[in-house]
OpenMM code with the backbone's topology and positions (N, CA, C; nanometers):
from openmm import Vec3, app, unit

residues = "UNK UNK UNK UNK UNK UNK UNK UNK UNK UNK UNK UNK UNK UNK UNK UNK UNK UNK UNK UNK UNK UNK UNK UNK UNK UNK UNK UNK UNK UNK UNK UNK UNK UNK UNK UNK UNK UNK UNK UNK UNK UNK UNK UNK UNK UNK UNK UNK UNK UNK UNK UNK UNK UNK UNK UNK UNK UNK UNK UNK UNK UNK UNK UNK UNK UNK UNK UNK UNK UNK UNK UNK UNK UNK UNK UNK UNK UNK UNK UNK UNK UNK UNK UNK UNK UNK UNK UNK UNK UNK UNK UNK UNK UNK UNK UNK UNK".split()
positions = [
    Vec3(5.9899, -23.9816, 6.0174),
    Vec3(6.0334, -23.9682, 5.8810),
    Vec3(6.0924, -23.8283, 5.8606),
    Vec3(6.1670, -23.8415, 5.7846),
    Vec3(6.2617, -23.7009, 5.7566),
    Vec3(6.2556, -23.6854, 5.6412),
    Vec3(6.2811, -23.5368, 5.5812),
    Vec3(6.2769, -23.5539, 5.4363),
    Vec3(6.3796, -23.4261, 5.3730),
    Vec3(6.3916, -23.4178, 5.2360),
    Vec3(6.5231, -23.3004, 5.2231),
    Vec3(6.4345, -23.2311, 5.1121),
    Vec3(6.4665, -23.1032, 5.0717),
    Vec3(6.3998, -23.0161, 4.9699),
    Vec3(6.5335, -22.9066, 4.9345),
    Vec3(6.5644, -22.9420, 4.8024),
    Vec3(6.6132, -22.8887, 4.7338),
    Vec3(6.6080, -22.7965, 4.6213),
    Vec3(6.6478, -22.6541, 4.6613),
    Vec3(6.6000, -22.5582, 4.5584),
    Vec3(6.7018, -22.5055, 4.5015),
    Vec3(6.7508, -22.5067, 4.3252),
    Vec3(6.8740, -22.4343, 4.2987),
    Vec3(6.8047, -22.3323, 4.1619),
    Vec3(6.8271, -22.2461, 4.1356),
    Vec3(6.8658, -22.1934, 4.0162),
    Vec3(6.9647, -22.1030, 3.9862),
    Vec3(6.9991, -22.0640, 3.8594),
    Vec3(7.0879, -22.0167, 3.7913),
    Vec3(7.0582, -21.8741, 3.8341),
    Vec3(7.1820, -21.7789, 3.8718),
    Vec3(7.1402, -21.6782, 3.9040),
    Vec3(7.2840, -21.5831, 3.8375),
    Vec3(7.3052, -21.4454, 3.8505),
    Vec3(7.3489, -21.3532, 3.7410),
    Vec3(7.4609, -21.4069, 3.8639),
    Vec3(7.5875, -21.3765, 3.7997),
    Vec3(7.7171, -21.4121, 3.8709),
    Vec3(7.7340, -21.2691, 3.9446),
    Vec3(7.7632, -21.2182, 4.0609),
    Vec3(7.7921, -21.1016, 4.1099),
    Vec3(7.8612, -21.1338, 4.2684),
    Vec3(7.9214, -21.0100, 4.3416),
    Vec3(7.9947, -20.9862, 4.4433),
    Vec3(7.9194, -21.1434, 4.5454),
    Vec3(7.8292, -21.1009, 4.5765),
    Vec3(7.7427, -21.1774, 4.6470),
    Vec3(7.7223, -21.3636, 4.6321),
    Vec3(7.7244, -21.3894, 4.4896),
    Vec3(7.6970, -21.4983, 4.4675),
    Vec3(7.7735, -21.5086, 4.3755),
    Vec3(7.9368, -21.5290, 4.3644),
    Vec3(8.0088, -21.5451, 4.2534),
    Vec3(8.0461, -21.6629, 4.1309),
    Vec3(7.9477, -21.7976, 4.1972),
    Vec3(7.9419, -21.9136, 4.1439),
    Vec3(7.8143, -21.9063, 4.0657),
    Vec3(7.7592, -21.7922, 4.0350),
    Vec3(7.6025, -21.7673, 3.9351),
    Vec3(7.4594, -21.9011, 4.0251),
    Vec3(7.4451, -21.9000, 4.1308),
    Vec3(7.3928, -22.0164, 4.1901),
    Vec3(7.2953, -21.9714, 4.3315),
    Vec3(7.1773, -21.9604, 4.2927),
    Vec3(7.0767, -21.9643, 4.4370),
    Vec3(7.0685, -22.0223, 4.4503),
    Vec3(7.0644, -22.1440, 4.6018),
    Vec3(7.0514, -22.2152, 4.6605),
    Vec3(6.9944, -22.2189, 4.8054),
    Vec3(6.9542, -22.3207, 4.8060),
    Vec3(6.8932, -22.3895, 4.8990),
    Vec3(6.8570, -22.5454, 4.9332),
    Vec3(6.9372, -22.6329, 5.0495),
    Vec3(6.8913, -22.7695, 5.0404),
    Vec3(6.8835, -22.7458, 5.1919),
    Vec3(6.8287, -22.7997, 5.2553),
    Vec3(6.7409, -22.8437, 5.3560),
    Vec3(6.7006, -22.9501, 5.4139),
    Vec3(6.7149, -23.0114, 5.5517),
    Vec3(6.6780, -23.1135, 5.5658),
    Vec3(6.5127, -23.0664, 5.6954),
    Vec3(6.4466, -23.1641, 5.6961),
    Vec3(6.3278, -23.1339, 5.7731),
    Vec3(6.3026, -23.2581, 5.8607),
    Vec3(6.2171, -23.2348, 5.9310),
    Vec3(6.2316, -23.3528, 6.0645),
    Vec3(6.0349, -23.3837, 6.0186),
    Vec3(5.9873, -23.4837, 6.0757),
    Vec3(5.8727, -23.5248, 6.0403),
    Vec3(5.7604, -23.4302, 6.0439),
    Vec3(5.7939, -23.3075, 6.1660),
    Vec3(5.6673, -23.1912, 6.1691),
    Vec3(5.6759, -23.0716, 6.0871),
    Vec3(5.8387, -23.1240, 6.0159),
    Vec3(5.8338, -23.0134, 5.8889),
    Vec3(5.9704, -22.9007, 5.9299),
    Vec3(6.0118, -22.9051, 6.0651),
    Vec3(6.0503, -22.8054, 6.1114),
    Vec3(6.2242, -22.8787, 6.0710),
    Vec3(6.2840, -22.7005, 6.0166),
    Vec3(6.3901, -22.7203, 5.9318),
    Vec3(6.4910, -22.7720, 6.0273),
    Vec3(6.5979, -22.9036, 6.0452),
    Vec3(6.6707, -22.9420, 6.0857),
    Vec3(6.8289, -22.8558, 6.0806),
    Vec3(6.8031, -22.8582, 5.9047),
    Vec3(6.9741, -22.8190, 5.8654),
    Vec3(6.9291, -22.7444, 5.7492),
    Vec3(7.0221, -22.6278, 5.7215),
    Vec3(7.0344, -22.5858, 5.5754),
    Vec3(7.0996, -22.4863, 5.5418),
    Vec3(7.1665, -22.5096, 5.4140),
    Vec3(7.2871, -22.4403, 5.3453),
    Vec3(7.2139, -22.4061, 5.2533),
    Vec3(7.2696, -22.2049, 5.2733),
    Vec3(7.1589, -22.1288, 5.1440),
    Vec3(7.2565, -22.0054, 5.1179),
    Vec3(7.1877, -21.9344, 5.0320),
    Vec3(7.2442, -21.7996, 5.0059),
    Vec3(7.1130, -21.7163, 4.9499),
    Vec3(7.0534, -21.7416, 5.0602),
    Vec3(6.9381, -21.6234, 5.0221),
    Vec3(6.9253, -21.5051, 5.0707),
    Vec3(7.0464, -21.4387, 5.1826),
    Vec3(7.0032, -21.3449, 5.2436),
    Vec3(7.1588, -21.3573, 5.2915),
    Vec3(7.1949, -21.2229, 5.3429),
    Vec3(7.3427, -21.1907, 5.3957),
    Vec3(7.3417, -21.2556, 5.5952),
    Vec3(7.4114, -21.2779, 5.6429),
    Vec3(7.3874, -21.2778, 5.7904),
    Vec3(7.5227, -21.1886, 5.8257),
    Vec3(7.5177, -21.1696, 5.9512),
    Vec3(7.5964, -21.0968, 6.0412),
    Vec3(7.6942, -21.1703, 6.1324),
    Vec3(7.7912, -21.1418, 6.1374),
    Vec3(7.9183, -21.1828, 6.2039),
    Vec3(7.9498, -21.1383, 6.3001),
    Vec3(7.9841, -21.2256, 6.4251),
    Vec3(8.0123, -21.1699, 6.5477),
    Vec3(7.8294, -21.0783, 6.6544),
    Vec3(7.8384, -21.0349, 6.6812),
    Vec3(7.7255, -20.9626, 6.7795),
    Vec3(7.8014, -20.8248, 6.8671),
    Vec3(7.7037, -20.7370, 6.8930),
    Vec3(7.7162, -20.6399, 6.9665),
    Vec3(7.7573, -20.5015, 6.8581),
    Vec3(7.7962, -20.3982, 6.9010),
    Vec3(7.8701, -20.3140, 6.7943),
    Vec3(7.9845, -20.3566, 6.6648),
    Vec3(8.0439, -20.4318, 6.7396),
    Vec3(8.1392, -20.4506, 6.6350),
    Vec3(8.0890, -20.5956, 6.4909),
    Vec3(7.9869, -20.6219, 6.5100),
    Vec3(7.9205, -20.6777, 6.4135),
    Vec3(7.9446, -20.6507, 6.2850),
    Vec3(7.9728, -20.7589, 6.1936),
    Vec3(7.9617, -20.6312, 6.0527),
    Vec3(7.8679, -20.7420, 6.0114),
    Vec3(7.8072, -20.7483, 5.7935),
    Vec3(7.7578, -20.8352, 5.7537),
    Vec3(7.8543, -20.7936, 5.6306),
    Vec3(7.8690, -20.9805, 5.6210),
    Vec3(8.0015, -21.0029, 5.4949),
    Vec3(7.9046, -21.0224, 5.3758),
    Vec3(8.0397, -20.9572, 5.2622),
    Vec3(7.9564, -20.9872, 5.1155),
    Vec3(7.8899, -21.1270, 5.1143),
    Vec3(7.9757, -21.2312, 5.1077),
    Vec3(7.9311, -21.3399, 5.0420),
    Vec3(7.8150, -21.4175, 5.1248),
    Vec3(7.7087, -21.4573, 5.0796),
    Vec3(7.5628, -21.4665, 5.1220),
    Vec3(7.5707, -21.6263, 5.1626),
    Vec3(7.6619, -21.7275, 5.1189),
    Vec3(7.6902, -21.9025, 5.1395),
    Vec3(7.6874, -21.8942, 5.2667),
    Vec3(7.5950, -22.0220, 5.2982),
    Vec3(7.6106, -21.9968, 5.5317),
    Vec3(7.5021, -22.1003, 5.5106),
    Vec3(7.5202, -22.1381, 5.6423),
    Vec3(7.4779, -22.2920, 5.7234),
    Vec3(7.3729, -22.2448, 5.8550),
    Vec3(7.2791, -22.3384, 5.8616),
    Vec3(7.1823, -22.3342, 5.9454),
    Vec3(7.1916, -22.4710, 6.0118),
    Vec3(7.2171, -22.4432, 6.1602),
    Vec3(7.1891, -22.5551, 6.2447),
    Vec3(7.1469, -22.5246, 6.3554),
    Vec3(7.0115, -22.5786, 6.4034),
    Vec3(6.9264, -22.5427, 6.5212),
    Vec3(6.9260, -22.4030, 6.5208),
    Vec3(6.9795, -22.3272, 6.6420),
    Vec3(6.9668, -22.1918, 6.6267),
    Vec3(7.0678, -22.0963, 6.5545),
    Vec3(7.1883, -22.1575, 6.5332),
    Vec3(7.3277, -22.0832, 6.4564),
    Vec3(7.3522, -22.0719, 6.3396),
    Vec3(7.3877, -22.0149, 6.3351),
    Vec3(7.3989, -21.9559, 6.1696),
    Vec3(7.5619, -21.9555, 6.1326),
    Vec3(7.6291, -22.0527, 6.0519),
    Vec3(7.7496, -21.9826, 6.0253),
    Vec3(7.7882, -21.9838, 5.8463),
    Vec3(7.9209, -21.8818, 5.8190),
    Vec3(7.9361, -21.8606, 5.6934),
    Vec3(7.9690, -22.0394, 5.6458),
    Vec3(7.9559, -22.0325, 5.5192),
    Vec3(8.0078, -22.1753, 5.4536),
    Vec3(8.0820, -22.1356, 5.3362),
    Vec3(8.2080, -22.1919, 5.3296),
    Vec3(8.2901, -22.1596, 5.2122),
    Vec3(8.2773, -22.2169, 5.1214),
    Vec3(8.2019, -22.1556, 5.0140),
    Vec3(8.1432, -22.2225, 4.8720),
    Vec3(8.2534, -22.2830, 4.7556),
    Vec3(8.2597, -22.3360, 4.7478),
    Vec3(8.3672, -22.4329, 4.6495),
    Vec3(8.3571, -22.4644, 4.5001),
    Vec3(8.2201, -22.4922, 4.5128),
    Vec3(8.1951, -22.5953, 4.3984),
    Vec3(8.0754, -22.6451, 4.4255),
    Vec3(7.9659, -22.7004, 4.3259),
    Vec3(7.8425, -22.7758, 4.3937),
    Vec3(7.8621, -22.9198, 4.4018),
    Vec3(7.9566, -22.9941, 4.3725),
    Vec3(7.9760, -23.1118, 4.4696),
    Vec3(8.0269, -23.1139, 4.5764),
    Vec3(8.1035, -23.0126, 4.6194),
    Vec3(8.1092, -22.9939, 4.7357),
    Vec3(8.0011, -22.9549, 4.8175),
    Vec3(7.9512, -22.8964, 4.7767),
    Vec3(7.8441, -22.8513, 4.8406),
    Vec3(7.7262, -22.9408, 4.8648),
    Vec3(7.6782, -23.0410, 4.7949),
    Vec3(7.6227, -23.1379, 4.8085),
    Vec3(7.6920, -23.2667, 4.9032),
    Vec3(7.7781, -23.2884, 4.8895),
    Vec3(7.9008, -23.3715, 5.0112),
    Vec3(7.8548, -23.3413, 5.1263),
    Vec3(7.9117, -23.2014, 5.1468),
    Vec3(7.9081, -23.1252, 5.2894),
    Vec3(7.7459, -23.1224, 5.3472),
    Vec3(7.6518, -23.1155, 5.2418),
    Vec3(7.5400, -23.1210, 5.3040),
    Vec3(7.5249, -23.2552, 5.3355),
    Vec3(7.5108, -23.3651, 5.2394),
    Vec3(7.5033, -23.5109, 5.3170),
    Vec3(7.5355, -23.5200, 5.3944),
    Vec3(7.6953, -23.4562, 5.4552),
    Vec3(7.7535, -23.5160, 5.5591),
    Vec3(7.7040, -23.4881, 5.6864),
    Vec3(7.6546, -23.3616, 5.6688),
    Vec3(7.5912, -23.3547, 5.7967),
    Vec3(7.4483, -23.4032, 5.8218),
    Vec3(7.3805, -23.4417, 5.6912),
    Vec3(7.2282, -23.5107, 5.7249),
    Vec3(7.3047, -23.6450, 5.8122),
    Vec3(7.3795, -23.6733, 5.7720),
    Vec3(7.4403, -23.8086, 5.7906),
    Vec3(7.4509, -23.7935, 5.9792),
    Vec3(7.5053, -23.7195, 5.9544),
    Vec3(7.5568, -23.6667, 6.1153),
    Vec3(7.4130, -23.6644, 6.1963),
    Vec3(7.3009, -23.5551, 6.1984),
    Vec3(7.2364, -23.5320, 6.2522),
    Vec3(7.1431, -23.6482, 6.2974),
    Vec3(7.1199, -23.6872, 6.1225),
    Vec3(6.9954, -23.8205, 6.1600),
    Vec3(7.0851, -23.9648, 6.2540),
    Vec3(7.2005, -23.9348, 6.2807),
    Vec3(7.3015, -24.0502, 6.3556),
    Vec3(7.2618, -24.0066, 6.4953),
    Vec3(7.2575, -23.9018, 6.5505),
    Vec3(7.2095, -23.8442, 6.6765),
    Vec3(7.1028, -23.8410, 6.6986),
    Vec3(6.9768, -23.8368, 6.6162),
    Vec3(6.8854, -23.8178, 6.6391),
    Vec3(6.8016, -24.0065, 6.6589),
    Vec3(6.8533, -24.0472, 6.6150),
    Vec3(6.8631, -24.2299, 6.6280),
    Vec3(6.8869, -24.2276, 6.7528),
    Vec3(7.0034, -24.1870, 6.7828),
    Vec3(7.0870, -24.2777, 6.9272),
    Vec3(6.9688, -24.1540, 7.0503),
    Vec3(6.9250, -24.0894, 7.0361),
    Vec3(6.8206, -23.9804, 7.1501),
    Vec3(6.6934, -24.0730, 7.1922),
    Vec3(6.6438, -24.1531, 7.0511),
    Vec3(6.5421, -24.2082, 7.0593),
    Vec3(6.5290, -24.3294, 7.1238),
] * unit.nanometer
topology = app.Topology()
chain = topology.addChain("A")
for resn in residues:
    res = topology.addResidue(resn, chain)
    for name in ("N", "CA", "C"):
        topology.addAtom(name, app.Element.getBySymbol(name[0]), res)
């Protein structure tokens, strides 16, 4: 069984979060352990080694171990894009079993 947890609130509009919106949705696998998730709770870093920087905008994607930016749109988009990939994952995770 899999399950999703969704956390949003209203947050002050600024550099960082310019759509006024904390977020967090998440998908989880039966032992709890996070599958997928699109958040803006924290900045990440681009690229590795010295030339690394960390970009303003805080929107970014979690899958297994990678982290990448996500270009925030709109929250139906953002809800889309997350289905689509529950859609995706739990399709692979079927055909493993």
């Amino acid at each position: 069984m899999h399950w999703v947890k969704f956390e949003v609130k209203r947050a002050p509009a600024t550099s960082e979060r310019p759509h006024g919106l904390a977020y967090s949705l998440t998908l989880h696998d039966e032992s709890g352990e996070r599958l997928l998730g699109f958040d803006n709770a924290h900045a990440i870093r681009e690229g590795s080694g010295p030339g690394a920087r960390t970009r303003i905008e805080l929107d970014h994607r979690h899958t297994d171990e990678t982290v990448r930016f996500y270009a925030y749109r709109d929250a139906a988009t953002l809800l889309a894009d997350f289905w689509e990939q529950v859609e995706s994952i739990l399709e692979k995770r079927s055909k493993q079993s």
